[in-house]
N, C-alpha and C positions, 0 to 999 in steps of 0.2 A: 739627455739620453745616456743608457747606461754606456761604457766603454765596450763590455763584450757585444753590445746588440750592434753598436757601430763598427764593430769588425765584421760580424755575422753577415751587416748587411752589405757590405765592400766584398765581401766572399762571396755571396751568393750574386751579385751581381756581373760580378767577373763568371761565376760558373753558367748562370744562365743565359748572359748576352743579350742575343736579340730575338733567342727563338727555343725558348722551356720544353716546349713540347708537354707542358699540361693542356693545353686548351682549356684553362678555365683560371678561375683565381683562388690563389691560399692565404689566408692569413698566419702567421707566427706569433701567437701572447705569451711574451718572458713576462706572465707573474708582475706586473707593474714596475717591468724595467724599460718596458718599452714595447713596438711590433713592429715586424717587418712584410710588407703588403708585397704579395707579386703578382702580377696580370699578368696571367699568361693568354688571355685575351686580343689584347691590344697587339698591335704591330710597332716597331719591333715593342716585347714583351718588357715591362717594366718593374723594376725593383725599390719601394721607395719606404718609409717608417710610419705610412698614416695608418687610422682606426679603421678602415673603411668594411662595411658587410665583405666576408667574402665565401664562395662556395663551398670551403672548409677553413675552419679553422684547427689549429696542433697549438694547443697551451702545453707548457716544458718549462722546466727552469732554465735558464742558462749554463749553470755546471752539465746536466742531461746532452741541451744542445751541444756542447764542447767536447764529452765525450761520445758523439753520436757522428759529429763530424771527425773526431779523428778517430774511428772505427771500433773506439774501444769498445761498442754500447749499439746494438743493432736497435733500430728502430722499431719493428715488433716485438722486440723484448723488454725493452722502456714500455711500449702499448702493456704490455703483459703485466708487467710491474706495478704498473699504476703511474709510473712517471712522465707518460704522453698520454695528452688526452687528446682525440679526436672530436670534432662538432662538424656533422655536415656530408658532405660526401666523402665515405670511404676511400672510393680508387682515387681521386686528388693526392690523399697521402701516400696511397700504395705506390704512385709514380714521383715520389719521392727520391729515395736509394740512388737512383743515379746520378742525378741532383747533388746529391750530398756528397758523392765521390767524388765527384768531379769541384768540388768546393774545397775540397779534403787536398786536393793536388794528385 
């Protein structure tokens, strides 16, 4: 697995814990660097690197995710760009942004 996806995903696990507040699942495709799977289903909510279906998926490079998490790079303006692509349920990603702050420190 790539190095940034295994940080991405030690980040995002510290910011979500044990309770995301998506109620649903997302997946994360870095481009054949790797994905990061979150249940926000499950109790408490899980953060782990498999392929699995999920209710949305957000394909990004990883330089995008880097600058997205450290605020340079808002998340509907990547959409806008063309540099995140959405698959799946919309509000998944809209409940995003907090997420990412809180990942951000």
């Amino acid at each position: 697995m790539d190095a940034d996806v295994a940080a991405f995903t030690a980040g995002l696990k510290n910011a979500i814990g044990s309770q995301s507040g998506l109620n649903s699942t997302l997946k994360f495709d870095f481009e054949g660097k790797g994905h990061i799977f979150v249940d926000g289903k499950s109790t408490p909510n899980t953060v782990s690197n498999d392929d699995k279906p999920a209710d949305c998926t957000i394909t990004v490079s990883t330089d995008t995710f880097k600058k997205m998490v450290a605020r340079e790079l808002d998340g509907t303006t990547a959409f806008m760009q063309g540099k995140l692509k959405v698959a799946g349920d919309m509000s998944v990603a809209m409940k995003l942004g907090p997420i990412l702050a809180k990942a951000a420190g």
